[in-house]
C-alpha positions as CSV (number, residue, x, y, z in Angstrom):
1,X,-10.2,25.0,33.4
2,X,-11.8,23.3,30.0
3,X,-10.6,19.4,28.9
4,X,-11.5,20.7,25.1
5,X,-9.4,20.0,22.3
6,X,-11.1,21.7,20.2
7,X,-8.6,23.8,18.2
8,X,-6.2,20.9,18.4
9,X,-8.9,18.7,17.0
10,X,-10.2,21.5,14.6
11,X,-6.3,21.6,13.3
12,X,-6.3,17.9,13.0
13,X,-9.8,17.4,11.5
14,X,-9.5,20.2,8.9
15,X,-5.9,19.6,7.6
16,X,-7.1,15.6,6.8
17,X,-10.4,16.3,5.0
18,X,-8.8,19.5,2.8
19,X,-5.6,16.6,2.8
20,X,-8.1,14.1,1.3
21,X,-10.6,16.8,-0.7
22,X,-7.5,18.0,-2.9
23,X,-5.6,14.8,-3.7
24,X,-9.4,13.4,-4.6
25,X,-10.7,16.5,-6.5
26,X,-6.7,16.8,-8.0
27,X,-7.3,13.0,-9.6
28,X,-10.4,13.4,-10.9
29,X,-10.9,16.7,-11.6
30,X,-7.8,18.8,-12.7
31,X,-6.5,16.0,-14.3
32,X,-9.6,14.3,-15.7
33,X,-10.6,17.9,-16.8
34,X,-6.9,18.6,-18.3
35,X,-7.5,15.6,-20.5
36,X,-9.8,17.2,-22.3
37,X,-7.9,20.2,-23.7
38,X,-7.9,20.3,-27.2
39,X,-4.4,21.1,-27.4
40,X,-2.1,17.7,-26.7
41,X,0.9,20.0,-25.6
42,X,-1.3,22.7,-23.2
43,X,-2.6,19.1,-21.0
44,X,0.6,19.4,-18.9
45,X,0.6,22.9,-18.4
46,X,-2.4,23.5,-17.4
47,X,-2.1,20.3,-14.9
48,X,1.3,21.4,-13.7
49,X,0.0,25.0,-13.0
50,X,-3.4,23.8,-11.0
51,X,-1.1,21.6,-9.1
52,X,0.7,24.4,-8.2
53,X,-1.5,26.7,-7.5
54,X,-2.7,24.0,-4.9
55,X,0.6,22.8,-3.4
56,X,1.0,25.4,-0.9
57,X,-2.5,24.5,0.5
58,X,-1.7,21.4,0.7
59,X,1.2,21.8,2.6
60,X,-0.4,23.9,5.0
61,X,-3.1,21.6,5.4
62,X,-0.5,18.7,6.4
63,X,1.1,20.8,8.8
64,X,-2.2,21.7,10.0
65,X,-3.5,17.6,10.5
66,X,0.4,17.4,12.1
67,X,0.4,19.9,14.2
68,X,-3.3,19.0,15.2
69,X,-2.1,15.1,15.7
70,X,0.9,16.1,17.5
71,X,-1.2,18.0,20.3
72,X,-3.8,15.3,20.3
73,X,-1.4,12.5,21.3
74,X,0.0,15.1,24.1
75,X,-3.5,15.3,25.6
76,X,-4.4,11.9,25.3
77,X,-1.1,10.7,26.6
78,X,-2.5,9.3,29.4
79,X,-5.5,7.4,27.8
80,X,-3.1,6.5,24.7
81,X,-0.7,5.0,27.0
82,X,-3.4,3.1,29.6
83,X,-6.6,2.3,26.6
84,X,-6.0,-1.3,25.1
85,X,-5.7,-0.5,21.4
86,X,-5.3,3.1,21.7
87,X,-1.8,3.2,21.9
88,X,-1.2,0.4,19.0
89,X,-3.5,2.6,16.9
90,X,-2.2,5.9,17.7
91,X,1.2,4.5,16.6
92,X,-0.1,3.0,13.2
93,X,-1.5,6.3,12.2
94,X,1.4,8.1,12.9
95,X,3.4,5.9,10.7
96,X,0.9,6.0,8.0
97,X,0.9,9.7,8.5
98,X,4.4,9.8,7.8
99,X,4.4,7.6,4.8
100,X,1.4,9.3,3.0
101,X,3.3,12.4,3.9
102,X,6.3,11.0,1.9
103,X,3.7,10.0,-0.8
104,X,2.6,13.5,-1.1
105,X,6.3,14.2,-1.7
106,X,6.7,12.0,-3.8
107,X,4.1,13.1,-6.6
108,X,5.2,16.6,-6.3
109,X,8.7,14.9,-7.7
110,X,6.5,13.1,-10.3
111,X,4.9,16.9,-11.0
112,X,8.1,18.6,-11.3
113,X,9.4,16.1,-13.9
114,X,6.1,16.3,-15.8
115,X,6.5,20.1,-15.9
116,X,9.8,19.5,-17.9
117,X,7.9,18.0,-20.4
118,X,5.3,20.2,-20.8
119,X,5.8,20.8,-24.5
120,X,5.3,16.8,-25.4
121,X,1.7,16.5,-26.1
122,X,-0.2,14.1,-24.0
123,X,-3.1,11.8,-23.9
124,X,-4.0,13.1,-20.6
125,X,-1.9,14.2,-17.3
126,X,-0.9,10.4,-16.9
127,X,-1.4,8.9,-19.9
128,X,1.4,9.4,-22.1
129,X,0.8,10.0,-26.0
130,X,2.6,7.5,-28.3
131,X,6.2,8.9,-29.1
132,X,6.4,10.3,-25.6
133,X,9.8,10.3,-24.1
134,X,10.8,7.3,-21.7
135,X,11.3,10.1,-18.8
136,X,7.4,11.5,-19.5
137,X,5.9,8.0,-20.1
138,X,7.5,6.8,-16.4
139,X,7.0,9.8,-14.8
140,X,3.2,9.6,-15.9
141,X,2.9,5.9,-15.6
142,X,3.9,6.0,-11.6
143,X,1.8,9.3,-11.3
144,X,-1.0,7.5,-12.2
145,X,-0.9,4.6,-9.1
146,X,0.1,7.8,-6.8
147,X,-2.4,10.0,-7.8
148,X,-5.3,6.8,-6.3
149,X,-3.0,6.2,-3.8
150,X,-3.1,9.4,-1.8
151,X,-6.8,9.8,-1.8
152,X,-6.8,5.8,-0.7
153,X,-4.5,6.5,2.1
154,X,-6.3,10.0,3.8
155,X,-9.1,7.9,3.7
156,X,-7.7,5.1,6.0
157,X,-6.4,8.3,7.8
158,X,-9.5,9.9,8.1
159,X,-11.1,5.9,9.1
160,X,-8.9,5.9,12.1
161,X,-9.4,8.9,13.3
162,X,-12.8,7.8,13.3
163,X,-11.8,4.8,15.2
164,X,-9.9,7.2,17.9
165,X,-13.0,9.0,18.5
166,X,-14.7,6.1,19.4
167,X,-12.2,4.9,21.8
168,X,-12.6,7.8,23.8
169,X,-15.9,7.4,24.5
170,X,-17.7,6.4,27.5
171,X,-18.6,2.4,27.3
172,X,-22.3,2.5,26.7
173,X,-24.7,2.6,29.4
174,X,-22.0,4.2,32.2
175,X,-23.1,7.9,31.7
176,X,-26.4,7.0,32.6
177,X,-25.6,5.4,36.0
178,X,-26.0,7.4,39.0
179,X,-22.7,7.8,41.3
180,X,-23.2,4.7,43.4
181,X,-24.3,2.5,40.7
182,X,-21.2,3.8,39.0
183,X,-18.8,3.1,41.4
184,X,-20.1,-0.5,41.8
185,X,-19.8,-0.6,38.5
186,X,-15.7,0.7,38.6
187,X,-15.3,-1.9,41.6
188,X,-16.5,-4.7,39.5
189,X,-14.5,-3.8,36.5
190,X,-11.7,-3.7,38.7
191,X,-12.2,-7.4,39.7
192,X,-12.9,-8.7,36.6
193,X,-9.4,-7.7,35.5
194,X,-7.5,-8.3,38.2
């Protein structure tokens, strides 16, 4: 029977980086590119649409880093629960998970009120033109700190899971002991904490 993980991991992996890729290529490419349009009033319609367009891969790539995460912490229990710092960490990015879940939400919101202004013209997808409506100018105003902050936080997400790799590896120097050397090495380790 195989210890690999490495559909789970795959799952995990792969739903962060395309998490990360689209909130990152969203801020600076749709919308930097939307900017451009020579039309003020087609900026927000051709940002709402592209956002669109990606939402549903986005939400397939969060169930995939959740559903990934989820079966990672099931088989690491054990290590998670008996690792200093693993546990502490695994709980961290599970909250931060969550939240920048919640902030992914969240701009979809800001999206959705955007799209009822698509006839306004704009400066750009979040900057408003002068004479835009209060709703538009707030709605692009917060989009604008969201729109850095979810690229900001999938990083730190993909950063710990860096970190969580690292914890479950070997301490240096024990894989290349041979079996009696190792388990004088176990002993000692034993006595050192006790």
């Amino acid at each position: 029977m195989s210890n690999r993980d490495t559909v789970i991991r795959s799952l995990h992996d792969l739903g962060l980086a395309a998490w990360f890729g689209g909130s990152l290529m969203g801020a600076v490419g749709l919308n930097g590119a939307t900017a451009e349009a020579k039309d003020p009033t087609e900026r927000l319609r051709l940002s709402s649409n592209g956002w669109a367009r990606w939402t549903p891969v986005q939400v397939a790539a969060i169930g995939a880093h959740a559903v990934g995460g989820a079966g990672l912490i099931l088989s690491n229990r054990k290590r998670v629960a008996a690792q200093p710092g693993a546990g502490s960490l695994t709980a961290v990015k599970l909250i931060l998970t969550v939240a920048t879940a919640g902030v992914s939400a969240y701009a979809g919101v800001l999206g959705s009120r955007l799209k009822k202004h698509q006839s306004e013209g704009t400066v750009g997808t979040t900057e408003p033109a002068p004479g835009a409506s209060a709703e538009l100018e707030q709605a692009q105003k917060q989009l604008k700190l969201v729109q850095w902050t979810l690229p900001a936080l999938t990083g730190v997400l993909l950063v710990m899971g860096a970190i969580q790799g690292e914890q479950q590896r070997g301490a240096a120097g024990l894989l290349d002991l041979g079996p009696g050397e190792l388990a004088r090495a176990a002993v000692q380790a034993v006595r050192k904490a006790a």
